[in-house]
MARMARGU-962605 format. One line per 10 residues: their letters; for each residue x negated, y, z of C-alpha. Coordinates in steps of 0.1 Angstrom, whole numbers, plus 5000, padded with zeros to 4 digits. Layout:
<atoms>
a	X:Y:Z  ... $
</atoms>
This chain:
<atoms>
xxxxxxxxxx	4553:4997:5172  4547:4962:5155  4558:4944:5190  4589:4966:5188  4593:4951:5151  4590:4920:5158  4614:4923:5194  4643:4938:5165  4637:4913:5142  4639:4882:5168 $
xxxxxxxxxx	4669:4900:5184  4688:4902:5149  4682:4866:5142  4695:4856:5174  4725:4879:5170  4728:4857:5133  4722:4822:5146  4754:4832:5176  4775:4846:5150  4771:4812:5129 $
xxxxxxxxxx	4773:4793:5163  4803:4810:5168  4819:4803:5132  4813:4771:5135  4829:4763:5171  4860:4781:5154  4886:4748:5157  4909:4768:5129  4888:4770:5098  4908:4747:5085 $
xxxxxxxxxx	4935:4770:5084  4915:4788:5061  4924:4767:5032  4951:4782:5017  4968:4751:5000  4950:4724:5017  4976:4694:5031  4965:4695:5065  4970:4735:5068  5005:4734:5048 $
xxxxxxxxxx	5019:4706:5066  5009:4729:5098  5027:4760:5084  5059:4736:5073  5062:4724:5108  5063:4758:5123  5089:4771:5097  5107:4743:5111  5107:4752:5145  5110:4788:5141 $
xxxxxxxxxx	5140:4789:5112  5158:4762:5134  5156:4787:5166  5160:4817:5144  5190:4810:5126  5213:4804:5158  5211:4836:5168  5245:4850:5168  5230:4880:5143  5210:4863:5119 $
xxxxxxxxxx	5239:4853:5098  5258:4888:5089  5221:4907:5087  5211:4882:5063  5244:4887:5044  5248:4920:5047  5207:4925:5035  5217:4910:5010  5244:4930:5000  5221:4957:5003 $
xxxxxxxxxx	5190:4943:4977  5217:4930:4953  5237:4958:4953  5247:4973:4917  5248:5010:4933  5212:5007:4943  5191:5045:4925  5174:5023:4893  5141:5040:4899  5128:5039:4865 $
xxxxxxxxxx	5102:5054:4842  5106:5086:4822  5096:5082:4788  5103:5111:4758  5141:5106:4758  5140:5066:4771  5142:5055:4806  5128:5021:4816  5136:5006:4849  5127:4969:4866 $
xxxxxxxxxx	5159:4954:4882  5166:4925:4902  5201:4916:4916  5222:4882:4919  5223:4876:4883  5190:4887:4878  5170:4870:4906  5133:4871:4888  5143:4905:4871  5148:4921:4838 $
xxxxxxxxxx	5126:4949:4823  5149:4971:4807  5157:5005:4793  5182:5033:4780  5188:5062:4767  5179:5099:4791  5216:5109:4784  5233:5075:4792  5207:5072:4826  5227:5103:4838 $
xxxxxxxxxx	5256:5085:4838  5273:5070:4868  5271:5039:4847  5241:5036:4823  5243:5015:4791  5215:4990:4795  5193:4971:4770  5177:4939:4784  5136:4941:4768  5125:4914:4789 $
xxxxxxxxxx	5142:4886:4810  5122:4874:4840  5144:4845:4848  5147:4835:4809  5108:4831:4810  5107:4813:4843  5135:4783:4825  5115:4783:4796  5079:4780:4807  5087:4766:4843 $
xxxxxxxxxx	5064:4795:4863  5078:4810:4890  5070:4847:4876  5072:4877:4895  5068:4910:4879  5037:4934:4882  5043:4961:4855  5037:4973:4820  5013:4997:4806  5019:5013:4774 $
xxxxxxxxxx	5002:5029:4749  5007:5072:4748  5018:5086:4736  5043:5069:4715  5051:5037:4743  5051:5014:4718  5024:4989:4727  5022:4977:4760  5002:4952:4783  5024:4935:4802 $
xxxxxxxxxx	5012:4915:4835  5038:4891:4858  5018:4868:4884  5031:4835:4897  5049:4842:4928  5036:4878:4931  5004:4869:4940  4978:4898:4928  4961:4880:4903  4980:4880:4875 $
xxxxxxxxxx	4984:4874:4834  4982:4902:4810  5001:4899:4773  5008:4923:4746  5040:4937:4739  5062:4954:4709  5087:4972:4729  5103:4979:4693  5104:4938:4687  5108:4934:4724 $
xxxxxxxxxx	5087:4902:4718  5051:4894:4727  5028:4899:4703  5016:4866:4686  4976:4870:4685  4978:4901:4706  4955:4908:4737  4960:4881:4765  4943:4871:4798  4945:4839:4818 $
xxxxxxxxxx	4952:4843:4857  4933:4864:4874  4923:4902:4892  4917:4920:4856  4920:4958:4848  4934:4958:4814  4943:4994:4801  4944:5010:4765  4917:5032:4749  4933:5031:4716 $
xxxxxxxxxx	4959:5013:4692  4930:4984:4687  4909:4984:4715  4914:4980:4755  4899:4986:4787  4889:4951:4802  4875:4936:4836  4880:4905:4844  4863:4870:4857  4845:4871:4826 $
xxxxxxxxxx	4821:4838:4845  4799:4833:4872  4783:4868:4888  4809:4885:4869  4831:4893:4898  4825:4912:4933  4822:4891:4964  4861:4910:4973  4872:4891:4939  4875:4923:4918 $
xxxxxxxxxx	4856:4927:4882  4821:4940:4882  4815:4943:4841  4838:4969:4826  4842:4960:4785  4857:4975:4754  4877:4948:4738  4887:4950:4703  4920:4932:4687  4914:4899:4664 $
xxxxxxxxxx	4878:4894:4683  4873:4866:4712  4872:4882:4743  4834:4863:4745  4827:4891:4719  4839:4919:4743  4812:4945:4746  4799:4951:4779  4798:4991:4788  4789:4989:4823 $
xxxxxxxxxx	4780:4966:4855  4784:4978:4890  4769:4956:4923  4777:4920:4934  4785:4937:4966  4802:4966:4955  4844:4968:4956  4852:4966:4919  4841:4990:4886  4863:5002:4859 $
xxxxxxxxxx	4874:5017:4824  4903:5032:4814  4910:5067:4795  4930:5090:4797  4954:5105:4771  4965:5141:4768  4981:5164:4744  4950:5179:4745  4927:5147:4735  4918:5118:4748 $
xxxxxxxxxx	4894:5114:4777  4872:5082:4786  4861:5070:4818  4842:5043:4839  4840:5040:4876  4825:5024:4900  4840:5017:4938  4811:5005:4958  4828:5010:4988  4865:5021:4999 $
xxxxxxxxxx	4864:5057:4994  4834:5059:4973  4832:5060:4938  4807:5071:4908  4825:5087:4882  4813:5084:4848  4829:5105:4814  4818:5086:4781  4803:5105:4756  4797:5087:4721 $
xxxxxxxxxx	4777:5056:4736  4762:5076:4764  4780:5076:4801  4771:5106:4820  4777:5109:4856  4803:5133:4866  4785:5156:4897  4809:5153:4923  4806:5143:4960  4810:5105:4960 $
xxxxxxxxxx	4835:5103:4980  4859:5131:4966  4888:5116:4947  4892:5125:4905  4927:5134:4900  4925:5133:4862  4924:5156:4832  4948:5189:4830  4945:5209:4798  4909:5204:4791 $
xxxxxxxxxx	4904:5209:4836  4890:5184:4862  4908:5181:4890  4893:5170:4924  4904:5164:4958  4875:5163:4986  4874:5144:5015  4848:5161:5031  4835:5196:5032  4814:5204:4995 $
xxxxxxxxxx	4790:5232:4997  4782:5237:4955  4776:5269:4935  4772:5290:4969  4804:5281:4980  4818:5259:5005  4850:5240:4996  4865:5226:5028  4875:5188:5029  4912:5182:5014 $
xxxxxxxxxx	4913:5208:4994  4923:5204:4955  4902:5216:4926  4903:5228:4893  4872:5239:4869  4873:5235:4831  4852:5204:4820  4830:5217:4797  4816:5245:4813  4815:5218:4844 $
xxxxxxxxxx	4793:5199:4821  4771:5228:4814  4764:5237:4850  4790:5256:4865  4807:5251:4897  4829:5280:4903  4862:5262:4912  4896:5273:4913  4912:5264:4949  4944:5250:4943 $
xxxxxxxxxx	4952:5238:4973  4932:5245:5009  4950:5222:5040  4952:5235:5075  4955:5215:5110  4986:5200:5103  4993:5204:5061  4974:5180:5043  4972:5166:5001  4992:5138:5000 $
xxxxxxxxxx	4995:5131:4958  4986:5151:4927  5011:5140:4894  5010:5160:4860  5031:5168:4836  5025:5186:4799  5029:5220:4814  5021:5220:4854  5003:5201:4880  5032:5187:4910 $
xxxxxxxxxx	5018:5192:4940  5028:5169:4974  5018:5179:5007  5028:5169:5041  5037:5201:5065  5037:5182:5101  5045:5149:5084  5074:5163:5062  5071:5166:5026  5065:5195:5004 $
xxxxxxxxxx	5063:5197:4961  5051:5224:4945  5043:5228:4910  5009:5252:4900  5009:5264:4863  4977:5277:4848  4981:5313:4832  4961:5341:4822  4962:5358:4858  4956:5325:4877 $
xxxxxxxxxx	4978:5298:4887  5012:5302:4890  5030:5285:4924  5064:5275:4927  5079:5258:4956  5104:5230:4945  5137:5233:4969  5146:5197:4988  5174:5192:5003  5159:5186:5039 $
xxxxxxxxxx	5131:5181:5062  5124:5149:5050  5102:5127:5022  5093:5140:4987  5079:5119:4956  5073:5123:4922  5085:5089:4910  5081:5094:4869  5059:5123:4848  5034:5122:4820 $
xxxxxxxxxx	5011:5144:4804  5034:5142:4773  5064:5161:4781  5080:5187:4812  5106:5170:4826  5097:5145:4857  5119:5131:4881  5115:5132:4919  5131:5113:4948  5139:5124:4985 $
xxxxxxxxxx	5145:5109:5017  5152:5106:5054  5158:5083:5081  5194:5090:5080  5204:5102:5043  5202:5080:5016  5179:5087:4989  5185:5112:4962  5172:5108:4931  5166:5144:4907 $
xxxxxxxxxx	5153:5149:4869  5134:5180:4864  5141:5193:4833  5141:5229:4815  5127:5245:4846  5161:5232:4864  5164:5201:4889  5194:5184:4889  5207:5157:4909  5214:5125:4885 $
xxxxxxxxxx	5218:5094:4911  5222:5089:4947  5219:5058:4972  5251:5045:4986  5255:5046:5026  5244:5012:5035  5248:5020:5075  5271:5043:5093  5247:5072:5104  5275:5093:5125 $
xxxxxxxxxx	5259:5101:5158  5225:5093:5150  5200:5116:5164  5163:5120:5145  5137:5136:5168  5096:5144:5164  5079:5143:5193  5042:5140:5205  5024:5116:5229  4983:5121:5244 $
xxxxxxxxxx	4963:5093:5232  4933:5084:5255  4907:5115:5246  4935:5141:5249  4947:5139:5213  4986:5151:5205  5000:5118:5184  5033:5128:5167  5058:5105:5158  5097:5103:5149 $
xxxxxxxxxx	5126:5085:5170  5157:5078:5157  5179:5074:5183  5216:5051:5180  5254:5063:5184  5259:5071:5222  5223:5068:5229  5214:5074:5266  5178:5075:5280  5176:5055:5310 $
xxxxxxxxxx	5154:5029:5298  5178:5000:5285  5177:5010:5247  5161:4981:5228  5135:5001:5206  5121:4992:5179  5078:5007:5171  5068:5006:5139  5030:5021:5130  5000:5016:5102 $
xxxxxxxxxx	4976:5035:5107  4947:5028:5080  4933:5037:5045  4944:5074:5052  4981:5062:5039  5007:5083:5063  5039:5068:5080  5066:5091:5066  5104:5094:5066  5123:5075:5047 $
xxxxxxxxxx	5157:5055:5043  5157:5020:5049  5194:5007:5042  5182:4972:5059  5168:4986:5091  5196:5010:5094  5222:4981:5088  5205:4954:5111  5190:4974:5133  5199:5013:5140 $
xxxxxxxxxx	5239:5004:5140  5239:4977:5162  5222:5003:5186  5187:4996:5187  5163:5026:5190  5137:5032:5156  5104:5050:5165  5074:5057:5137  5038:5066:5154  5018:5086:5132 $
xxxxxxxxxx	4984:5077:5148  4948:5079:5133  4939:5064:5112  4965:5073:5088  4965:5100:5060  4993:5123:5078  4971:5153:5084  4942:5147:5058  4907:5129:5057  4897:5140:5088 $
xxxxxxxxxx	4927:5123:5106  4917:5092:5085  4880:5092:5098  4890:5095:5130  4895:5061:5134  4873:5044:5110  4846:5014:5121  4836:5027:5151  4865:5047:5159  4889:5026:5152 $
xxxxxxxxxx	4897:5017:5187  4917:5045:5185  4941:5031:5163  4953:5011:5194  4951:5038:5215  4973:5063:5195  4999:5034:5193  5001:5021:5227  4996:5061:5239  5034:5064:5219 $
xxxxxxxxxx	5045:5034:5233  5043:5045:5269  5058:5080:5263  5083:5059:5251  5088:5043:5286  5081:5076:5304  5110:5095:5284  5132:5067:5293  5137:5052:5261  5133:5023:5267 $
xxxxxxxxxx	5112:4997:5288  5084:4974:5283  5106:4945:5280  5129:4961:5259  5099:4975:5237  5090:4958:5205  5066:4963:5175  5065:4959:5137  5035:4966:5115  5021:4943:5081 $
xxxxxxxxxx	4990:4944:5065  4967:4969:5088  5000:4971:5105  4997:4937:5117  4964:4945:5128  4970:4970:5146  5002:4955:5166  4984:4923:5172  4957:4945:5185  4977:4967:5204 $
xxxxxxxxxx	4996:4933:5216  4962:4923:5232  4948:4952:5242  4980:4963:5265  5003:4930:5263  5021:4943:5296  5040:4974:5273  5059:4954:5251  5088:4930:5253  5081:4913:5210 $
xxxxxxxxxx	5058:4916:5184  5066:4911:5145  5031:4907:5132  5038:4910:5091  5010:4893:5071  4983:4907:5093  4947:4907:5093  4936:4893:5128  4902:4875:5126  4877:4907:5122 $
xxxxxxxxxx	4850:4885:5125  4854:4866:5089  4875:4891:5074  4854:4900:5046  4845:4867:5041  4883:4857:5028  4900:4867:4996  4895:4908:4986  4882:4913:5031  4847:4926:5017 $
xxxxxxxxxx	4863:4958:5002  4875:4969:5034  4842:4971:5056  4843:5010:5046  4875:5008:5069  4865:4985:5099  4828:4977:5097  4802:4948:5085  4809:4921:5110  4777:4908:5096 $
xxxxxxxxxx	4757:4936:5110  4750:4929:5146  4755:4971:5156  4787:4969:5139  4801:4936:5152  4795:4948:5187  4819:4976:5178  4842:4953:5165  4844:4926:5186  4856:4945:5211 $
xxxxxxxxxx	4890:4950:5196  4892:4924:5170  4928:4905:5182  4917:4869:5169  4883:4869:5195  4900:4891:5224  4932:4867:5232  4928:4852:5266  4938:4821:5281  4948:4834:5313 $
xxxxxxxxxx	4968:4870:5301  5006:4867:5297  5013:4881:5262  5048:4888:5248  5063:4856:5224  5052:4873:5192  5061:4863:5160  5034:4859:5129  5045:4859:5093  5028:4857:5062 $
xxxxxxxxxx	5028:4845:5026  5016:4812:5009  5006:4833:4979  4993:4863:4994  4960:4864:4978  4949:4900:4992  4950:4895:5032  4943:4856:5035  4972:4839:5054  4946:4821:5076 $
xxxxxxxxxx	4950:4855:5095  4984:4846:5109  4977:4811:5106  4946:4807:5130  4961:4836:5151  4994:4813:5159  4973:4789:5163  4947:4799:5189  4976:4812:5205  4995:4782:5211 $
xxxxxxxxxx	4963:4760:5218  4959:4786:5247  4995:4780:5260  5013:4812:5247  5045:4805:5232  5044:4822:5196  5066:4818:5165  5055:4817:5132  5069:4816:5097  5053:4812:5062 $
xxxxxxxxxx	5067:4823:5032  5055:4802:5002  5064:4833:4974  5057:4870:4980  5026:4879:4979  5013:4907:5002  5049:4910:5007  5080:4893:5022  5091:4873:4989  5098:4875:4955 $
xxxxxxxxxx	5131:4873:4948  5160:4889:4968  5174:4857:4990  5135:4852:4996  5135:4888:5010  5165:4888:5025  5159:4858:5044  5122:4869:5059  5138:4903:5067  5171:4881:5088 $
xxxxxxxxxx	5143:4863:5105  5126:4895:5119  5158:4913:5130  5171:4878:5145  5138:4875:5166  5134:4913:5180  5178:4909:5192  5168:4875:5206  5138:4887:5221  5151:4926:5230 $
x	5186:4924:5225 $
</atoms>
């Protein structure tokens, strides 16, 4: 036993002297620093190269103005914020590149033309103080809205500032709570105190960047006298404190995320935090008239009962408190319906569910004989949201959505839903065909997804066709109405397909697991197993084929690009993570190894490396001319990603574009012509590459 000790212990420090070997005969770390001169002169030169190639393409010019006649448009739904009798809503448009914050009346909002007051001026800042802002949102005190903390980030970055805010005065509040730069959690527990994590110092963040310490802040003290409440792990994914607020009192909480889907929920009581019994892993939907509400992610057997994974639960807390566990069932999934969202509202819990990857709301109320259901009508097969409620009043508004109608817009309100604004036509849809079909990924599994096929469409294999896919941190691919693909892509007769492989949250946790660490080779699978139904229905062909995906997107087409390079004709890799062997080692990485694995750990690299895109390209494989982009800013998914992905790939010969966004974000810019421009660049590549 000792020798076979000692054998795993010499094997796992040879596994960690290659892996460091192997890091340090990477000839791209230097792409790794974000703003160093070497790396940015690198990424200017490629701009260069691509946006001079890019821009003579015959369509780059009328997408580009014609997206953005589409972001700046003034008949764009202003999705805003329902709050008592005031609507607030963020806008950006030519005259308002940064943004406004701004607000009006319920009665005027249902108006075709609303009467806007200005509360705060993006662009007006930006003159005055010279920072390129870019608006993150505003949290405000319930349940009069009064006070709120306000955070805006230089170039949309995550990390961000945080000031207080008179919505009354519309000014910031002289001495009020403010935060320098950074990943904070600011939120209110009451008039004079809030909710604060932050990089309080060394050791007081997570090695993914997040806070560690939660503290209780009180107004007119330093924030050095903040009192600490709780500290999670170095290595966990962040902790937190925020409350709750309800008509029926006010509810306090601290979590802590050790991992992705994994968190310890704790209620404070007095100066005492008490940990709230539930399966780590199940997912607190808040407080509903003195009820906990749960969602599970797996199967819970409690109180003699067994409470299948994806259901939703209800039990009153204080009885919860004292021991009991007989939950009401508000929800139970089946093979194809799944939880997608829980919102509330004073009187009802709203409901979302996906029924074969189109969107149901239904709105529960509690009564003396049980829960009342009541199916909300949509007009169509298509996408449901709730996009504004509160615990404070009834009425909520919800949008809908589908690949060819533009989105509609409805206020709930007296038991009634009406229809108060709808999104203009921004592409001719006449013709336009949207199918669901299914494809059999490599162990047999049925892999559904949507095609939306052109005006005079005809399937003999010369349609350009455009795949898009995610795939990760159970977050489905639904229908929805993209004036910009529909204008630059879908009317000029290209072919729109959306795989809704594992991965994914389309059919519940289970579907999400199936492709987590170990399994997510199947992520590649499901996509490329679409991809050559595709080409067997006639579609389209390999060289006609291209793929779009951002974020794990990108992963997942750059990975689907090297794992079968011969199906696909272009790649638009959208800030993408690529190098799965140093992942967690850049920016927030380490919060993800619940998704992909510990690269660090030798039995989880060796599951890893086998599909990780950044260590799998080839010298000697033909791979289509992809196209990388990513942002200067994005401080979530490190833009050495695309950087050192480009790179390899063009030190191995390959012909690759790339493109690097200085603004944005984890996104494609911050203001519209920034947008507009990376979104020009795509379309321009797939018609030059597929066209």
């Amino acid at each position: 036993m000792r020798k076979a000790l000692c054998a795993l212990a010499l094997l796992a420090v040879a596994s960690t002297l290659a892996v460091l070997a192997a890091e340090e005969t990477d000839p791209f770390l230097w792409l790794e620093e974000v703003e160093g001169a070497k790396a940015l002169a690198w990424a200017k030169d490629q701009n260069q190269k691509t946006t001079a190639e890019f821009e003579k393409v015959k369509q780059f010019k009328p997408i580009y103005d014609r997206t953005m006649q589409i972001l700046d448009s003034q008949e764009r739904i202003p999705y805003g914020n329902l709050r008592g009798d005031t609507v607030y809503n963020f806008w950006q448009d030519k005259d308002h590149p940064r943004g406004i914050w701004r607000r009006a009346s319920l009665a005027s909002y249902r108006t075709a033309a609303p009467a806007w007051e200005t509360v705060i001026d993006l662009d007006a800042m930006m003159k005055a103080d010279g920072i390129p802002w870019a608006w993150k949102g505003a949290n405000c005190l319930a349940p009069e809205r009064r006070l709120c903390i306000v955070s805006m980030s230089r170039g949309g970055s995550d990390a961000a500032v945080y000031r207080e805010f008179d919505v009354t005065t519309k000014k910031f509040i002289e001495g009020g709570f403010s935060l320098p730069e950074a990943k904070s959690n600011v939120s209110w527990r009451d008039e004079n105190t809030v909710w604060i994590g932050t990089d309080f110092g060394p050791g007081t963040t997570t090695t993914s960047g997040y806070p560690r310490v939660v503290k209780l802040w009180k107004r007119g003290t330093p924030l050095s006298e903040a009192k600490t409440v709780f500290e999670g792990e170095t290595g966990d994914v962040a902790s937190t404190g925020y409350s709750q607020f309800t008509p029926e009192g006010r509810y306090d909480f601290v979590v802590r995320t050790p991992a992705f889907f994994r968190q310890e929920m704790y209620i404070v009581l007095g100066d005492r935090l008490l940990r709230v019994d539930i399966p780590d892993d199940a997912n607190p939907e808040g407080m509903f008239k003195d009820r906990m509400v749960v969602s599970l992610r797996s199967d819970w057997g409690v109180g003699g009962k067994t409470y299948r994974q994806g259901s939703l639960l209800a039990i009153g807390l204080d009885p919860f408190l004292r021991g009991r566990r007989d939950f009401d069932v508000l929800f139970e999934p089946s093979e194809r319906i799944s939880l997608q969202g829980v919102t509330q509202t004073r009187d009802a819990l709203l409901v979302n569910t996906l029924d074969n990857v189109r969107g149901k709301l239904t709105s529960l109320t509690p009564g003396p004989g049980g829960w009342k259901r009541e199916e909300i009508p949509l007009p169509g097969l298509g996408t449901v949201n709730v996009t504004s409620a509160d615990e404070w009043q009834s009425s909520f508004f919800y949008n809908y959505a589908d690949f060819l109608n533009p989105s509609s817009l409805f206020l709930v309100a007296d038991g009634k839903a009406e229809k108060v604004k709808s999104a203009p036509r921004f592409f001719n849809a006449d013709g336009m065909k949207v199918e669901q079909f299914e494809a059999t990924s490599k162990d047999g599994t049925k892999i559904p997804y949507f095609l939306v096929t052109p005006k005079g469409f005809k399937a003999d294999g010369n349609a350009p066709t455009l795949l898009g896919g995610y795939g990760g941190f159970e977050i489905p691919e639904v229908p929805y109405y993209d004036g910009v693909n529909g204008s630059a892509w879908l009317e000029r007769g290209g072919v729109y397909a959306v795989a809704n492989i594992r991965g994914g949250g389309e059919f519940g946790p289970a579907w999400h697991r199936a492709a987590q660490k170990e399994n997510h080779h199947r992520n590649f699978e499901d996509f490329t197993a679409v991809a050559e139904d595709l080409i067997t229905r006639k579609i389209t062909s390999p060289k006609k084929l291209g793929i779009i995906g951002g974020s794990q997107g990108g992963l997942l087409v750059s990975g689907s690009m090297v794992y079968r390079p011969e199906l696909f004709g272009a790649v638009v890799c959208e800030v993408p993570l690529a190098d799965m062997k140093r992942f967690n080692k850049l920016l927030a990485g380490a919060s993800w190894m619940a998704e992909y694995g510990n690269p660090d750990v030798p039995e989880e690299w060796a599951y890893i490396q086998k599909w990780s895109p950044y260590q799998n390209l080839k010298k000697d494989v033909v791979y289509p001319k992809a196209y990388f982009w990513t942002t200067t800013r994005d401080d979530r998914v490190h833009p050495a990603h695309a950087r050192k992905m480009a790179a390899k790939m063009m030190d191995q010969g390959h012909p690759v574009y790339y493109f690097e966004q200085i603004e944005g974000g984890h996104g494609g810019g911050t203001v519209n012509q920034q947008k507009a421009y990376t979104e020009a660049l795509e379309y321009a590549y797939l018609w030059k590459m597929l066209g």
